[in-house]
N, CA, C and O atoms as a MOPAC input file, in Angstrom:
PM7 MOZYME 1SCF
protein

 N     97.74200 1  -160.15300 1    64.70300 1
 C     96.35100 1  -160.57100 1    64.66900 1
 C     95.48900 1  -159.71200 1    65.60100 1
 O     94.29900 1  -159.57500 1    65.32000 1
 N     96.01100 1  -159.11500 1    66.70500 1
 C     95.26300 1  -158.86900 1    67.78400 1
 C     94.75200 1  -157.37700 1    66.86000 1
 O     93.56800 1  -157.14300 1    66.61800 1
 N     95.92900 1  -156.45200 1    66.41900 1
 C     95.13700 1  -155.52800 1    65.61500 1
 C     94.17600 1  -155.75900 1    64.61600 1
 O     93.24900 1  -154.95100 1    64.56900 1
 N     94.18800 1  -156.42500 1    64.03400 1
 C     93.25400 1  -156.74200 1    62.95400 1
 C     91.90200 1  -157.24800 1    63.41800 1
 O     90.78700 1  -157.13900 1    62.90900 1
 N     92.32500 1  -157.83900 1    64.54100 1
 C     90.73300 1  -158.08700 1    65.45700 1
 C     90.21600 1  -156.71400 1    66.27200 1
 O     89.11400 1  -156.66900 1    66.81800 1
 N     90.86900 1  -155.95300 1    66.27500 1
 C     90.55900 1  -154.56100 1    66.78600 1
 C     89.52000 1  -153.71900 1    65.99100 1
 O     88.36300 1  -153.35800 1    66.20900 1
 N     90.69400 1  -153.50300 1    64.65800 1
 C     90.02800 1  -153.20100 1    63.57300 1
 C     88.76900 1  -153.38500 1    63.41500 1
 O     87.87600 1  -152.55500 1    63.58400 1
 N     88.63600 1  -154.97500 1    62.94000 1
 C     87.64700 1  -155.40100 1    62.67000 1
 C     86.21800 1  -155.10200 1    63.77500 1
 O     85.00200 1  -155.05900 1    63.58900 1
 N     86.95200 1  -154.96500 1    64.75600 1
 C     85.33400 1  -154.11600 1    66.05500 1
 C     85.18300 1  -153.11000 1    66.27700 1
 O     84.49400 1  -152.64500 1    67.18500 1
 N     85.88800 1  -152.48000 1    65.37700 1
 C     85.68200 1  -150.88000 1    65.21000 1
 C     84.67200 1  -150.97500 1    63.69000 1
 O     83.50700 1  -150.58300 1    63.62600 1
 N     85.22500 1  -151.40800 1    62.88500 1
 C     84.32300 1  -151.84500 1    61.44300 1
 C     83.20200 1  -152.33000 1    61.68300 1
 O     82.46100 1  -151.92300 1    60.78900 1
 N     82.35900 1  -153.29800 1    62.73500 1
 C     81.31300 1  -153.11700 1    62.74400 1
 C     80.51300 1  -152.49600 1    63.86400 1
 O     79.36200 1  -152.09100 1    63.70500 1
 N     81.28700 1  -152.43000 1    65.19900 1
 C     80.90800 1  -151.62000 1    66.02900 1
 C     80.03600 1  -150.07600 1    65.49100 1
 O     78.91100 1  -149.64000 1    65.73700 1
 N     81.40700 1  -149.46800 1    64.50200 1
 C     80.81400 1  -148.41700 1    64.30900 1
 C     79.88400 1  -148.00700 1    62.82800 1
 O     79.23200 1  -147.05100 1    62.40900 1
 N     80.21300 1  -149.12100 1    62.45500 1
 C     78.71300 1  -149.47400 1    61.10600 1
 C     77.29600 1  -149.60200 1    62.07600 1
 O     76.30400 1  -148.87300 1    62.06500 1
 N     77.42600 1  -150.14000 1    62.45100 1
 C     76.20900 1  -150.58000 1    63.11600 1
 C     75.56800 1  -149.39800 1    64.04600 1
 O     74.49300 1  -148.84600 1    64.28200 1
 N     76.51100 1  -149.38600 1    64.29900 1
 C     75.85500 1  -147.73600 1    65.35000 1
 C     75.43000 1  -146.41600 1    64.30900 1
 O     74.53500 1  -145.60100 1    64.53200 1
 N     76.22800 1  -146.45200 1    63.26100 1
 C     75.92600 1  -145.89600 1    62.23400 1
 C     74.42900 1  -145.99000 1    61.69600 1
 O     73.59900 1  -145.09600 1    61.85800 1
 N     74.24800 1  -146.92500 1    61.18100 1
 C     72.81900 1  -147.40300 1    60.72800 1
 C     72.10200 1  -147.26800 1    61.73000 1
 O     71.32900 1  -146.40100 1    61.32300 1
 N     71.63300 1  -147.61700 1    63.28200 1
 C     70.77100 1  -147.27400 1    63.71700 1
 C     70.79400 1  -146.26400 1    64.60100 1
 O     69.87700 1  -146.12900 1    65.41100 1
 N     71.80200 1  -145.46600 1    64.55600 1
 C     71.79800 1  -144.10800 1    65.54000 1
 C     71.30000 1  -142.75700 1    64.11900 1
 O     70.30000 1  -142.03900 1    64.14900 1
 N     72.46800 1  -142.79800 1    62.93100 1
 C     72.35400 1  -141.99100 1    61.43100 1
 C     71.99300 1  -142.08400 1    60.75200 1
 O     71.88500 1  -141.10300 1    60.01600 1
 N     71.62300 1  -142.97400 1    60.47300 1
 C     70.95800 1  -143.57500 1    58.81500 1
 C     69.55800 1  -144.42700 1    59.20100 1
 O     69.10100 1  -145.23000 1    58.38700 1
 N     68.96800 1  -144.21500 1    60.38700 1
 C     67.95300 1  -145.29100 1    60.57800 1
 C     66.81600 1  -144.33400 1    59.82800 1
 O     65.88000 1  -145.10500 1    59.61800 1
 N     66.51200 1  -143.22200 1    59.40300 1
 C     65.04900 1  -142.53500 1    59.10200 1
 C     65.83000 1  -141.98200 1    57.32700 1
 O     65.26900 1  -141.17900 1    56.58300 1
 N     67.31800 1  -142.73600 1    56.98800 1
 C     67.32400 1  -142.45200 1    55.55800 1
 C     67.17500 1  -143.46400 1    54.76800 1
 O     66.97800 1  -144.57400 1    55.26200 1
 N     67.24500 1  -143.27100 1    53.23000 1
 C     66.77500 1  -144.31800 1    52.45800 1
 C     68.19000 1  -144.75300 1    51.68900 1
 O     68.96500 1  -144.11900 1    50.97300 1
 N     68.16900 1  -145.92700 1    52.10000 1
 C     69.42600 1  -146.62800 1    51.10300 1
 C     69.03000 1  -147.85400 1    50.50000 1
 O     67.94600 1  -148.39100 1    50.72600 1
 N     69.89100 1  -148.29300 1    49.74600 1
 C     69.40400 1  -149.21200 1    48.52600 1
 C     69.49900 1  -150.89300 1    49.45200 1
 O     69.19400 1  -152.00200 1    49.01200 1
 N     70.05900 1  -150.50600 1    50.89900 1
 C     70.03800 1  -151.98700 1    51.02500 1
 C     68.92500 1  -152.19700 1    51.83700 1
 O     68.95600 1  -153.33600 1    52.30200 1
 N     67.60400 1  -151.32300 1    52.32300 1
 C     66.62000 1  -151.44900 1    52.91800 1
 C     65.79300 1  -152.75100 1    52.16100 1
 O     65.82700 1  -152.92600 1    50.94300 1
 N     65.14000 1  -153.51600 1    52.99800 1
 C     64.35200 1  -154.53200 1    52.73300 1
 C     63.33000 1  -153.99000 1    52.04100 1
 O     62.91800 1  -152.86000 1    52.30500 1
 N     62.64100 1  -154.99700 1    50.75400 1
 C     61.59300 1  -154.35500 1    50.24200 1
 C     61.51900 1  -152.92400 1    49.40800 1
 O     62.31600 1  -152.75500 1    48.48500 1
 N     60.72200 1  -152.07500 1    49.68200 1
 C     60.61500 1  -150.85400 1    49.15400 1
 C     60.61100 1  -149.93000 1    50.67100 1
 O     59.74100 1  -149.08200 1    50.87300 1
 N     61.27900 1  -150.11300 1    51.28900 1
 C     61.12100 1  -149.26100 1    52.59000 1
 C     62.23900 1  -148.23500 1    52.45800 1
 O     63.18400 1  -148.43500 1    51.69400 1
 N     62.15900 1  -147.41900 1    53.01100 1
 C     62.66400 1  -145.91400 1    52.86500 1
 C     63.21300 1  -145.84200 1    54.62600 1
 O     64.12900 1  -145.02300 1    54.70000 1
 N     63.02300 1  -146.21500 1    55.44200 1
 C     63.64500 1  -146.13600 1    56.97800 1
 C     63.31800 1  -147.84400 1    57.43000 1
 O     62.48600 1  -148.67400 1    57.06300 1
 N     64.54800 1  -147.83700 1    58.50000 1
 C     64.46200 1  -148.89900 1    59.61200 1
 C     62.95600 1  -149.68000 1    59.90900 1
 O     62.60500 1  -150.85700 1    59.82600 1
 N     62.29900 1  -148.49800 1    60.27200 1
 C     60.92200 1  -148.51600 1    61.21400 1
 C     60.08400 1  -149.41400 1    59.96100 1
 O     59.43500 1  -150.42800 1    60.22000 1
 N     60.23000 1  -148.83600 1    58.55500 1
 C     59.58100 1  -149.28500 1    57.70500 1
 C     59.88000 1  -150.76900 1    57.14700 1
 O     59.11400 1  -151.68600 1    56.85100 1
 N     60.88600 1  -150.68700 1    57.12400 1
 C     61.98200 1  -152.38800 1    57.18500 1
 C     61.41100 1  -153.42200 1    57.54900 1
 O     61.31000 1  -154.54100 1    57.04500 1
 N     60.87000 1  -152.75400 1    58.89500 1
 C     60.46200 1  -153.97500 1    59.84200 1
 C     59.44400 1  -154.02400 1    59.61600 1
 O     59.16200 1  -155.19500 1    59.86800 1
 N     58.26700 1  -153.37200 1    59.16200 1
 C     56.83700 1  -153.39000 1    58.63100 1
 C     57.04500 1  -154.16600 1    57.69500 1
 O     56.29700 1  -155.14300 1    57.67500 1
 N     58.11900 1  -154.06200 1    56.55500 1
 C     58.09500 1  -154.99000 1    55.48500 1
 C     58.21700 1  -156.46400 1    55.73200 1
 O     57.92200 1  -157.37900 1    54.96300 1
 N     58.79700 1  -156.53700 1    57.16900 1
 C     59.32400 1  -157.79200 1    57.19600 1
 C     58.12700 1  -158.48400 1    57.88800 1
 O     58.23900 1  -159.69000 1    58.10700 1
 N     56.77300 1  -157.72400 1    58.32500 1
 C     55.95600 1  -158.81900 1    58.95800 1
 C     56.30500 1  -158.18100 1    60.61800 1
 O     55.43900 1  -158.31100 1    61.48300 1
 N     57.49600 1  -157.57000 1    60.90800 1
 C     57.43600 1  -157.41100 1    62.23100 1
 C     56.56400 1  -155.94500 1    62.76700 1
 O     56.13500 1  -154.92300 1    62.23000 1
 N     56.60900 1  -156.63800 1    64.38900 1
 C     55.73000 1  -155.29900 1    65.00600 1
 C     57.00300 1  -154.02600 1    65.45900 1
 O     58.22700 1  -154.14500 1    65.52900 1
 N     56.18600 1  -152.92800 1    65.68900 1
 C     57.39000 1  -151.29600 1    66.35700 1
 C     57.83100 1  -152.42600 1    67.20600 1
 O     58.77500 1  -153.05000 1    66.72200 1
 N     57.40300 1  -152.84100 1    68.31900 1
 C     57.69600 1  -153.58800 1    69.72500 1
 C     58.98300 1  -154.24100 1    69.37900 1
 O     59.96500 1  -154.10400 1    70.10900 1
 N     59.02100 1  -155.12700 1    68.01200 1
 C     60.15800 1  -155.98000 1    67.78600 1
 C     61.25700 1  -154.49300 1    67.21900 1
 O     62.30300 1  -154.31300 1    67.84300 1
 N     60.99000 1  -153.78600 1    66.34900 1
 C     61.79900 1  -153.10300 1    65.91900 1
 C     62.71200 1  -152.21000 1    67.10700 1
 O     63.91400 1  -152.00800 1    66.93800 1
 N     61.93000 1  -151.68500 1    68.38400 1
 C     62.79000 1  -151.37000 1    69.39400 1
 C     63.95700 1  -152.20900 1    70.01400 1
 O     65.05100 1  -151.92400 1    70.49900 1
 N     63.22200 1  -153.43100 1    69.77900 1
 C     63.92400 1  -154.72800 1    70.92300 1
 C     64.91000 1  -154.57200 1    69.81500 1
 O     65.55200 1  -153.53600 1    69.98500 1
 N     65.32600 1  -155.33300 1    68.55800 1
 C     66.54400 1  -155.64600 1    67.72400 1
 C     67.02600 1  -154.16500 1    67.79500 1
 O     68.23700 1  -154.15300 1    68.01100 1
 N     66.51200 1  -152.93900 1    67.69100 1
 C     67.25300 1  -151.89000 1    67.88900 1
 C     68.23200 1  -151.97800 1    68.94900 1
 O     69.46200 1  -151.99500 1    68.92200 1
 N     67.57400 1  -152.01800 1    69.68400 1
 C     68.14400 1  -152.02200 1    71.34900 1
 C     69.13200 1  -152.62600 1    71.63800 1
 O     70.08700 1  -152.04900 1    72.15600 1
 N     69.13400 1  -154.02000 1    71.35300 1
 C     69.57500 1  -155.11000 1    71.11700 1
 C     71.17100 1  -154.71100 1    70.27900 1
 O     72.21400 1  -154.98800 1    70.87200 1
 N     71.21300 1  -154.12700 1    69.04000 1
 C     72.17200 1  -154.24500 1    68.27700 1
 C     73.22200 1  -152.79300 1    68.95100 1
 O     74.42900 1  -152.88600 1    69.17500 1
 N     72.51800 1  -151.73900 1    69.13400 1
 C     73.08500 1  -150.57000 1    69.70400 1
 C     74.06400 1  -151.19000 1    71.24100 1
 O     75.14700 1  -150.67000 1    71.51100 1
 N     73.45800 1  -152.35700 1    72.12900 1
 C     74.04200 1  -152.20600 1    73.22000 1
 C     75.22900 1  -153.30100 1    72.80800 1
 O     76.30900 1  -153.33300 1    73.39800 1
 N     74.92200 1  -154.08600 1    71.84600 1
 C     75.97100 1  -155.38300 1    71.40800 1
 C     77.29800 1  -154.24500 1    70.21200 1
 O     78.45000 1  -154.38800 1    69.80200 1
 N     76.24800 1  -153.23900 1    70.10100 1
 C     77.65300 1  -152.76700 1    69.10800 1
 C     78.57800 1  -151.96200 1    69.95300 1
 O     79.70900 1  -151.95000 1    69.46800 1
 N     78.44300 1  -151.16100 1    71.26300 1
 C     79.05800 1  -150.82300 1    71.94300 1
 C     79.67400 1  -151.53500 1    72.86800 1
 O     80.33600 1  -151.02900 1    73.77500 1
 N     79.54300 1  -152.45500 1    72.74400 1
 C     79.93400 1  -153.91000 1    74.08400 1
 C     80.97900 1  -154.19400 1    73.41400 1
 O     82.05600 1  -154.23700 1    74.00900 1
 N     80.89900 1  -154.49800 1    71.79400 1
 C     82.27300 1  -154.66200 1    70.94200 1
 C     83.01100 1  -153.69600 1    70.64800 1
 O     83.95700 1  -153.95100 1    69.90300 1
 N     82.83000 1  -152.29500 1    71.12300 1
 C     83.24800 1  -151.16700 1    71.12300 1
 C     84.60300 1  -150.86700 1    72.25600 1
 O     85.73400 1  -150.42800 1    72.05200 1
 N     83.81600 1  -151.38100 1    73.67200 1
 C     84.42600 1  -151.27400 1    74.84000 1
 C     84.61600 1  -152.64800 1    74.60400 1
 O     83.79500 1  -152.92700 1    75.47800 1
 N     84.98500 1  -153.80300 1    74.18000 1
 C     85.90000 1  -155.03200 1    74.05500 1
 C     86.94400 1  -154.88000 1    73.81000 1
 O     87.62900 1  -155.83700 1    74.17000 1
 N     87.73400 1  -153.74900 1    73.12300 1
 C     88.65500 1  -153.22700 1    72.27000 1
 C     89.90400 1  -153.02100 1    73.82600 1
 O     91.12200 1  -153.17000 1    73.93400 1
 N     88.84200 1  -152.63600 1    74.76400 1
 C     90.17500 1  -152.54400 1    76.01400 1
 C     89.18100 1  -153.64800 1    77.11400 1
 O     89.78400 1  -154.12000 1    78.07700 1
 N     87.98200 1  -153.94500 1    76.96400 1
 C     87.59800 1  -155.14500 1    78.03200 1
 C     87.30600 1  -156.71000 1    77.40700 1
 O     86.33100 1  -157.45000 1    77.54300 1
 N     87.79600 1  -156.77500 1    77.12200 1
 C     88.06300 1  -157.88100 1    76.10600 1
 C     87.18500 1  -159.19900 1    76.70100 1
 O     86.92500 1  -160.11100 1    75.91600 1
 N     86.73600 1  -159.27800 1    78.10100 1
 C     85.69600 1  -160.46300 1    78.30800 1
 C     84.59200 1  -159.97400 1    77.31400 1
 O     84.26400 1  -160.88600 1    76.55600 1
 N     83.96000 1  -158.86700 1    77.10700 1
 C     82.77200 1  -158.65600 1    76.36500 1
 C     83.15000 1  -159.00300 1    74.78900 1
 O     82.13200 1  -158.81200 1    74.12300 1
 N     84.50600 1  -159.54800 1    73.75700 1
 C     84.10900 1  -159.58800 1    72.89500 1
 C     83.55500 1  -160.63400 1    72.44500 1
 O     82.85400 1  -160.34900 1    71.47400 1
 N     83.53300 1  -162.25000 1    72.82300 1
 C     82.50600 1  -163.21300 1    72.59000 1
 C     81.09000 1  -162.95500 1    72.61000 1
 O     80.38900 1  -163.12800 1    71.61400 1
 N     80.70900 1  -162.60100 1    73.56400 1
 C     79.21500 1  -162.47100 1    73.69400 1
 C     78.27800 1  -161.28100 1    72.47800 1
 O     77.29900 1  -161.47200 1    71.75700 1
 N     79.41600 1  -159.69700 1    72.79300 1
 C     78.64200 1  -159.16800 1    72.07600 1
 C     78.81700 1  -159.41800 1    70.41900 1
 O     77.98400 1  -159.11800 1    69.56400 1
 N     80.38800 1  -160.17700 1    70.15500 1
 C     79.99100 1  -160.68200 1    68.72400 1
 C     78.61000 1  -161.67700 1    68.58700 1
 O     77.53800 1  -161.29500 1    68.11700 1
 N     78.86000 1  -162.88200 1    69.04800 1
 C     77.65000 1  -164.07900 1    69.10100 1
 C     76.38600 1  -163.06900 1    69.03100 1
 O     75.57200 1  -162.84700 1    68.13400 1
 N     76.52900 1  -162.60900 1    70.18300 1
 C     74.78400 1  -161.65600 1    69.66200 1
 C     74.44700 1  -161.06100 1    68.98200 1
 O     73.25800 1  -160.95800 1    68.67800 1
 N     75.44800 1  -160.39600 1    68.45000 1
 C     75.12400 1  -159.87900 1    66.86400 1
 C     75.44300 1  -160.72000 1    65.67800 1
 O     75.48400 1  -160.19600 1    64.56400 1
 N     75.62900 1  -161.75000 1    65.81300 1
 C     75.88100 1  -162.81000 1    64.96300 1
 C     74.53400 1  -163.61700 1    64.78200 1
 O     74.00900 1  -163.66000 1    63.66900 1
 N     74.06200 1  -164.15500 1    65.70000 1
 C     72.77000 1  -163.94900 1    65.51400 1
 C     71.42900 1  -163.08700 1    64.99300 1
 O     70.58600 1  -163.24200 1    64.10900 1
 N     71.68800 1  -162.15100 1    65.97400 1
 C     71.21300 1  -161.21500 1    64.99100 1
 C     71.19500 1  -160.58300 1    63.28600 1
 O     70.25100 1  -160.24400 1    62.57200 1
 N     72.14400 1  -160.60100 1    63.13200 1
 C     72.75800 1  -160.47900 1    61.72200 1
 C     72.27000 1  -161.75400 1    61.17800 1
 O     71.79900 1  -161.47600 1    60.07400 1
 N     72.12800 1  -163.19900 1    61.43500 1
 C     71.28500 1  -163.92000 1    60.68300 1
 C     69.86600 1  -163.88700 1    61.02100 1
 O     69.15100 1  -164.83300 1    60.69000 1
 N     69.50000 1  -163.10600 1    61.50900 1
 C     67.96600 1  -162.97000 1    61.25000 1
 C     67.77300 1  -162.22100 1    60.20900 1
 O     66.93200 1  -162.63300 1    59.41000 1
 N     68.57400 1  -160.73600 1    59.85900 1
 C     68.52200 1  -159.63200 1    59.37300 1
 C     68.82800 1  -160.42300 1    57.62700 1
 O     68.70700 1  -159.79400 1    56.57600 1
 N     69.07900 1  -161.34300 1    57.69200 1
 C     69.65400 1  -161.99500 1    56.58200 1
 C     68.22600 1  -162.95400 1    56.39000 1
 O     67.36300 1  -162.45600 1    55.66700 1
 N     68.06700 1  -163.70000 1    56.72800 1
 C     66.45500 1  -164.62300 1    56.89300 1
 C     65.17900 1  -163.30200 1    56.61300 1
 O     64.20500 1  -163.38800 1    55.86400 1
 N     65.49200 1  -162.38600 1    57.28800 1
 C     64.12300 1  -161.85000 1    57.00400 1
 C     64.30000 1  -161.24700 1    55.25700 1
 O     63.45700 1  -161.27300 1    54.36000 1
 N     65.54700 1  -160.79000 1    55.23300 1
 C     65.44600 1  -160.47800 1    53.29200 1
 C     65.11500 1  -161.22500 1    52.07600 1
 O     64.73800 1  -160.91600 1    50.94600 1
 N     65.52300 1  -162.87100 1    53.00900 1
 C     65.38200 1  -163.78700 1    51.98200 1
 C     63.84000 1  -164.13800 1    52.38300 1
 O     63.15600 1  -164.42600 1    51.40100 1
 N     63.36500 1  -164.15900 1    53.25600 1
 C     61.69400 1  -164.38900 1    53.62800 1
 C     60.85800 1  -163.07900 1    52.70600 1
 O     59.66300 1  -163.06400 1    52.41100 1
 N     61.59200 1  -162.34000 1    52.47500 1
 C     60.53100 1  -161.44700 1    51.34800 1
 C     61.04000 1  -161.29300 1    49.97200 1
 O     60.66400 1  -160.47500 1    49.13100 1
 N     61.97700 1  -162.22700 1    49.86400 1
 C     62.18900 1  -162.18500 1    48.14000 1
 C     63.41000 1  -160.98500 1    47.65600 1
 O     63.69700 1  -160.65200 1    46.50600 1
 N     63.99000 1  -160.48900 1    48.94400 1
 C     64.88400 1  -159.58900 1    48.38600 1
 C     65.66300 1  -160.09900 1    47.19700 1
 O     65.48800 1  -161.30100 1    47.00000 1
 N     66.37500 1  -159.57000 1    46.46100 1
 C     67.97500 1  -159.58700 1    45.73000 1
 C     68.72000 1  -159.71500 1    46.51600 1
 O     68.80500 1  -158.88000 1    47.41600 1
 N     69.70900 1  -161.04600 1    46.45500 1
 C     70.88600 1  -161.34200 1    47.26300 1
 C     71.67800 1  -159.91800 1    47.80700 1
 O     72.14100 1  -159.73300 1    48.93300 1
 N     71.68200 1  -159.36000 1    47.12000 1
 C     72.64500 1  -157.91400 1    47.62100 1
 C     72.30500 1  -157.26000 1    48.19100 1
 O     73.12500 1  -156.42300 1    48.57000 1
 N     70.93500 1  -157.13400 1    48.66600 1
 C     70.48900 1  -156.62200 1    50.01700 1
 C     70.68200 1  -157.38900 1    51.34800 1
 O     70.44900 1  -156.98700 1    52.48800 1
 N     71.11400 1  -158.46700 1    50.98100 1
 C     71.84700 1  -159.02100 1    52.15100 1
 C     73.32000 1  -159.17000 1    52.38000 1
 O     73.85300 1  -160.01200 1    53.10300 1
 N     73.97400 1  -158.13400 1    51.58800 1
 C     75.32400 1  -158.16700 1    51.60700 1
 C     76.05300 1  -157.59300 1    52.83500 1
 O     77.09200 1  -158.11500 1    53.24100 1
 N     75.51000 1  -156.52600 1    53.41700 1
 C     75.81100 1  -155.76800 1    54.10500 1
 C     75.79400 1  -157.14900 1    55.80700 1
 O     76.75500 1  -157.45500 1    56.51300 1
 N     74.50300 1  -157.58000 1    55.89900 1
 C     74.18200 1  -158.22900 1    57.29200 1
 C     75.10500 1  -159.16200 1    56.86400 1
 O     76.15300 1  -159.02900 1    57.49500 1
 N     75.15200 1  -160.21600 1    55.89800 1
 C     76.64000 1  -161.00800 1    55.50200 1
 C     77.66500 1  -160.98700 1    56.10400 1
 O     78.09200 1  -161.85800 1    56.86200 1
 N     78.42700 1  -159.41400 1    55.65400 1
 C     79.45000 1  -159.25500 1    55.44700 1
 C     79.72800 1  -159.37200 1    57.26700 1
 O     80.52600 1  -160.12000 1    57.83000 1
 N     78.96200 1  -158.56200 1    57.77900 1
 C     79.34200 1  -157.89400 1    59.56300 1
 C     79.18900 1  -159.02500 1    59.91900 1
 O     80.08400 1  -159.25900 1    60.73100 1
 N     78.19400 1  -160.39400 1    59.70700 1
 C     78.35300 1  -161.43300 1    60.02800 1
 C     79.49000 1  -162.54100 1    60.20100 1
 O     79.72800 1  -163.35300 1    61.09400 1
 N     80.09500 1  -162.24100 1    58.98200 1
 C     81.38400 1  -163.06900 1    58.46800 1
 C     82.26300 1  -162.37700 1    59.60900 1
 O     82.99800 1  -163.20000 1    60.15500 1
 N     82.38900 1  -160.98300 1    60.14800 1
 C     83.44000 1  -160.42800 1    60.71800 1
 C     82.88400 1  -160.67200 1    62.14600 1
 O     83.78100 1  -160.74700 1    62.98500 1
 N     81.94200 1  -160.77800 1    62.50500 1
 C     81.75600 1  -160.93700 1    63.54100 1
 C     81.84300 1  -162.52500 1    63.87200 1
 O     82.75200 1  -162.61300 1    64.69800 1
 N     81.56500 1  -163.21400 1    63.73500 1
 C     82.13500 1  -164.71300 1    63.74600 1
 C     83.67300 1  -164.95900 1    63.84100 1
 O     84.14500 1  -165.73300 1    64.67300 1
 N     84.36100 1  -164.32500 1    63.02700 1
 C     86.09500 1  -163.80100 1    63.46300 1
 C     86.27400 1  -163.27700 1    64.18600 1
 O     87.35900 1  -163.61300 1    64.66100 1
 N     85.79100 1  -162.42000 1    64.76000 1
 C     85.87200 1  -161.59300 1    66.21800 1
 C     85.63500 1  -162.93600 1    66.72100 1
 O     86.56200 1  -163.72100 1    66.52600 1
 N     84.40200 1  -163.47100 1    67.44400 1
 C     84.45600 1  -164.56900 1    68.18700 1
 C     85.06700 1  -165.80400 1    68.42100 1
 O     84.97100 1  -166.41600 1    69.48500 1
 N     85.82200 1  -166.25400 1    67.24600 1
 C     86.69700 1  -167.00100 1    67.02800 1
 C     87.87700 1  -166.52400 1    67.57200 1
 O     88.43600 1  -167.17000 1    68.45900 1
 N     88.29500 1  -165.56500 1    67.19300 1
 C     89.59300 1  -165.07100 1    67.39700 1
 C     90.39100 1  -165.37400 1    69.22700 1
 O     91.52600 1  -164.96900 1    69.48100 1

């Protein structure tokens, strides 16, 4: 089990860092709305830049916290829970603009795994 909980914080640790370190200024099909980058995401969603730094910020330091959990293992409750949270906002704000369920597949999914991380 303990590997598979490893795994699993490498799977979203490094998704997540992915999306907002590589992919935050490209266009993929699971962007909210008709937005083409991150920055634009959050315009769709009603939010201000101000919020878009903070959840940036926010998810980059919680995805490396589950990064370094992998050998400091007090940090993996917290930085799962906080991105567990997070991840249901990211999920609330798609359904607050009418997305297609499958644009919320992605915040779902890291959700579901991150809740197992914290459990675990």
């Amino acid at each position: 089990m303990e590997y598979l909980i490893t795994v699993l914080k490498l799977i979203v640790g490094l998704s997540l860092l992915n999306v907002w370190l590589l992919q935050r200024d490209k266009n993929t099909k699971w962007r909210g709305g008709n937005a083409s980058t991150l920055s634009e995401e959050f315009k769709v969603y009603g939010l201000s830049p101000y919020m878009f730094k903070i959840v940036g910020g926010l998810k980059i330091i919680l995805a490396i916290g589950l990064l370094l959990s992998i050998y400091y293992t007090s940090f993996a409750s917290i930085c799962a829970i906080g991105l567990a949270i997070l991840l249901t906002g990211s999920i609330a704000m798609h359904l607050k603009i009418k997305d297609p369920l499958f644009k919320s597949f992605p915040a779902a999914l890291f959700l579901t795994l991150c809740l197992i991380i914290a459990l675990s």
